[in-house]
C-alpha positions in Angstrom: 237.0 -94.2 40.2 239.5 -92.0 38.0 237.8 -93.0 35.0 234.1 -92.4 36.6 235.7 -88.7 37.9 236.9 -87.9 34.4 233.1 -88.9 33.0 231.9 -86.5 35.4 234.5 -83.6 34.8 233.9 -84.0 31.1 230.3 -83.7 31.5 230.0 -80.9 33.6 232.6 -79.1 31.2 229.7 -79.1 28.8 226.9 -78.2 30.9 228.8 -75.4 32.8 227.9 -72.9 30.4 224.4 -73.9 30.2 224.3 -73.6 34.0 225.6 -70.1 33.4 223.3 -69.4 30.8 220.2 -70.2 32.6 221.9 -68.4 35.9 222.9 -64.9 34.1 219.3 -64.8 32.0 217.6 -65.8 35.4 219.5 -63.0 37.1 218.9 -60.1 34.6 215.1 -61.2 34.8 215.1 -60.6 38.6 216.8 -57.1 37.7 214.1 -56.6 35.2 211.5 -57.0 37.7 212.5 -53.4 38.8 212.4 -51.3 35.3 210.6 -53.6 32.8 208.1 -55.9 34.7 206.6 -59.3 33.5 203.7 -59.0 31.3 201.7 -60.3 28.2 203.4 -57.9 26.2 207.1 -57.0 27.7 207.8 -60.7 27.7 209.7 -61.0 24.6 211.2 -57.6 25.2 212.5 -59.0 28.5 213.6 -62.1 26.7 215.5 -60.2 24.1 217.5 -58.2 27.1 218.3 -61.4 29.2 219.5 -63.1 25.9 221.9 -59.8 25.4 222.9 -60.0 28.7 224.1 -64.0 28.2 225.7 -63.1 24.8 228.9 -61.5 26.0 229.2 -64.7 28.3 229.0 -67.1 25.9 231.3 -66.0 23.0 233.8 -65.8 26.0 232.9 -69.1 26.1 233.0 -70.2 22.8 236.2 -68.3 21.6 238.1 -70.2 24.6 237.0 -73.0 22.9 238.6 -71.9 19.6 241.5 -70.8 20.7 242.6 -73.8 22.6 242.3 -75.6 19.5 244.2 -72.8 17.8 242.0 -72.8 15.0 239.8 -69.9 13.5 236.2 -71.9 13.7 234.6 -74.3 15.7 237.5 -75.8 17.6 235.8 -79.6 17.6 237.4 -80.6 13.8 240.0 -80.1 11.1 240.7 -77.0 9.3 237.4 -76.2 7.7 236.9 -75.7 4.3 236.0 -71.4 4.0 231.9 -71.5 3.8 231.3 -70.3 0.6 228.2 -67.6 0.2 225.9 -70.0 -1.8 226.4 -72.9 0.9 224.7 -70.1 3.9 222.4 -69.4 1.8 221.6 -73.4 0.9 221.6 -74.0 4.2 219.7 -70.5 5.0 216.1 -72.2 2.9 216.6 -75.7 4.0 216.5 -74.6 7.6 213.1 -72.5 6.0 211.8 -75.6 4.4 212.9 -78.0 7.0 211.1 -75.8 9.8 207.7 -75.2 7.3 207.5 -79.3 7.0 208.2 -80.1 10.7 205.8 -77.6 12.2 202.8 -78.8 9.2 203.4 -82.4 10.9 203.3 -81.4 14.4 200.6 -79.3 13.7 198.8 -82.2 11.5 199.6 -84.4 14.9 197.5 -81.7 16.8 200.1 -82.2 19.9 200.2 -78.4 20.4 196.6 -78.2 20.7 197.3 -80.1 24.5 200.0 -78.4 25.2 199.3 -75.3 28.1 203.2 -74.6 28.2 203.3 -74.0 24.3 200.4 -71.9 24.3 202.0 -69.8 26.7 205.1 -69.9 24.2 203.2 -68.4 21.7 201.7 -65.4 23.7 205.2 -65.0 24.6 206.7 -64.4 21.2 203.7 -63.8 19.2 202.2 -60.4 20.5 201.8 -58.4 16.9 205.1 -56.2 17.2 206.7 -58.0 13.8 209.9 -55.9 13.8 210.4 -56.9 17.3 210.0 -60.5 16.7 212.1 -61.1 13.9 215.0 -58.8 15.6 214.7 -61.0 18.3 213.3 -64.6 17.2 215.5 -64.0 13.8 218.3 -62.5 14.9 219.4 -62.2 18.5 218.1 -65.4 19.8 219.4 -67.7 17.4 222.9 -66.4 17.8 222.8 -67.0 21.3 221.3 -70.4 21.0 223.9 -71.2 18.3 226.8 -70.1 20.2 225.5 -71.8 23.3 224.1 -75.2 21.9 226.2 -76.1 18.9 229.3 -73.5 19.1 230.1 -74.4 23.2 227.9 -77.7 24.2 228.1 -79.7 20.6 232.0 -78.6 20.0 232.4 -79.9 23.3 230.9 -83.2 22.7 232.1 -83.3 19.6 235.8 -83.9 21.0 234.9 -86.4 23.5 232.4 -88.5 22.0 232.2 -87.8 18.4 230.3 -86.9 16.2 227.3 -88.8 16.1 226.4 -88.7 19.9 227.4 -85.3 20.1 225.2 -84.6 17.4 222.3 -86.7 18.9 222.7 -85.5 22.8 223.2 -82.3 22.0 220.1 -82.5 19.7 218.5 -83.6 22.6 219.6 -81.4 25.3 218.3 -78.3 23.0 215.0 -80.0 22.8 214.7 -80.4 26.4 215.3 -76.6 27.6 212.3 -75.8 25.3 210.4 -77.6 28.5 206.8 -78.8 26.6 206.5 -81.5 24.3 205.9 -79.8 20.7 208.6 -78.1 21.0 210.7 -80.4 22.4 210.0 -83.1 19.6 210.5 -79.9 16.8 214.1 -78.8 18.2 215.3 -82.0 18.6 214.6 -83.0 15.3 216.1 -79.2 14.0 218.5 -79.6 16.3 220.4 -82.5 14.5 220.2 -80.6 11.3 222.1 -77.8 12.8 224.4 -79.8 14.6 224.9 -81.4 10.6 225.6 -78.3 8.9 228.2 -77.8 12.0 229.9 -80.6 11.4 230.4 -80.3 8.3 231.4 -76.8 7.9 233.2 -76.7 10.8 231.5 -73.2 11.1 228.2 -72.0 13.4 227.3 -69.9 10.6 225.2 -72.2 8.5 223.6 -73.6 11.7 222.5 -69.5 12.6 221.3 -68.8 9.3 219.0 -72.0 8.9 217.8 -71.5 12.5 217.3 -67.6 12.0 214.9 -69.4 8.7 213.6 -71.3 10.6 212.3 -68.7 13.2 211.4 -66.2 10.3 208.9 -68.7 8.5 207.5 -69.4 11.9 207.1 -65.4 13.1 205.4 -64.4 9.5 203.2 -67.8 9.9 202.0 -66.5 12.8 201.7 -62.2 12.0 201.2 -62.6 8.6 199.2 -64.6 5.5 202.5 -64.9 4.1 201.7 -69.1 4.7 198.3 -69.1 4.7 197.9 -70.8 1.1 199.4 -74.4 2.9 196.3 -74.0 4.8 193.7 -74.2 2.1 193.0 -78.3 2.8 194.4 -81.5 4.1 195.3 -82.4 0.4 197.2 -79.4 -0.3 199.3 -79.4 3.8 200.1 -82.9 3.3 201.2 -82.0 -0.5 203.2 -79.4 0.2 204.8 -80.8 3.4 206.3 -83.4 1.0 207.6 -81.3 -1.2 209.2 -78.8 1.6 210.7 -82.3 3.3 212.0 -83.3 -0.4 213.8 -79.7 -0.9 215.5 -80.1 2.9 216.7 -83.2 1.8 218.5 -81.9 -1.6 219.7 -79.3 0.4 221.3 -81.8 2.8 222.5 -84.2 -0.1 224.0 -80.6 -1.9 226.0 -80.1 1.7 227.4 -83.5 1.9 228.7 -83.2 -1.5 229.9 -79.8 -1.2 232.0 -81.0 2.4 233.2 -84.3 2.6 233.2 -86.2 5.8 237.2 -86.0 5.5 238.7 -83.0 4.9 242.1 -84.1 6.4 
């Protein structure tokens, strides 16, 4: 009975601050309602200002965390090595890469196409205001996700699981708020790599800058032509989708040798 009460305390220590999350965005919403309301094109906007209201929240959170390790980064490892600028920015176009690749075979796989909730994603984000989407897709939202889904819930897993299942449920859990199937399948997938370049930095940074890539190829996919040459024919997608999935992979090989697992 202890042990089964100790289960449950340690999982509800990691979802609290989702719980929160989804409670203080959900809130400022409501608020919203009053100055800003819900429509085709104040949706993001309104997204951006529940995602700034959340952020003061969670870095409470996730300093907590690093101070009751008494350490000056994640909190879940050993002292991490310092990440160097060349390492953010390897793991900065892998993230890029990684995302191009992923979304070419979800695309090739046509599960969007049956997807209403998705499609309601993209008229969420995707409204033709580029500086506002990449201030918000590239910037603001990917900190807060970081902080919230690899800083606070995979740190916290991390110290009582390990690393492997904290990378996979975690991985998991962040495809599962997403809430429709393309996505879910694309930020689980992303969602170990990030939880990868966490663990082995000991730092949230790489994870931000490869998902604020990520979220960059996909806004000037959408707003721009800036892609449109991978859309030329079958041949040339599939072509290019190997060669993006080959570069993510050097990039992950150059990580592993630039941190080793043991940095005791």
């Amino acid at each position: 009975m202890g042990l089964s009460q100790s289960r449950g305390m340690k999982l509800w220590d990691v979802l609290y601050p989702v719980c929160i999350y989804f409670v203080v965005t959900a809130v400022t919403a409501i608020l919203l309602d009053y100055v800003l309301p819900e429509s085709v094109d104040s949706r993001l906007l309104r997204q951006l200002l529940t995602s700034f209201a959340a952020l003061p929240f969670l870095y409470s959170f996730y300093r907590q965390d690093v101070r009751m390790q008494g350490e000056l980064s994640m909190g879940a490892f050993g002292k991490p090595p310092k990440t160097r600028p060349l390492h953010l920015l390897v793991m900065f176009f892998t993230g890029g890469l990684l995302a191009l690749a992923l979304n070419n075979l979800l695309g090739l796989a046509r599960i969007a196409e049956h997807s209403a909730a998705y499609r309601q994603v993209e008229q969420t984000f995707y409204t033709g205001r580029l500086a506002l989407e990449i201030f918000a897709l590239c910037a603001v939202i990917p900190l807060v996700e970081e902080l919230l889904y690899r800083g606070i819930v995979y740190g916290r897993l991390r110290r009582w699981l390990g690393a492997a299942p904290a990378m996979l449920l975690s991985a998991l859990i962040f495809g599962l708020i997403h809430m429709n199937l393309a996505q879910f399948i694309y930020a689980s997938l992303f969602g170990l790599i990030l939880a990868f370049f966490v663990d082995r930095t000991g730092s949230i940074l790489g994870a931000f800058a490869a998902h604020m890539a990520a979220n960059l190829t996909s806004v000037l996919r959408a707003e721009t032509g800036a892609f449109a040459f991978m859309d030329q024919n079958l041949t040339v997608q599939l072509a290019l989708t190997a060669a993006f999935m080959q570069l993510s992979l050097l990039g992950i090989f150059f990580l592993l040798r630039a941190y080793p697992l043991d940095r005791t």
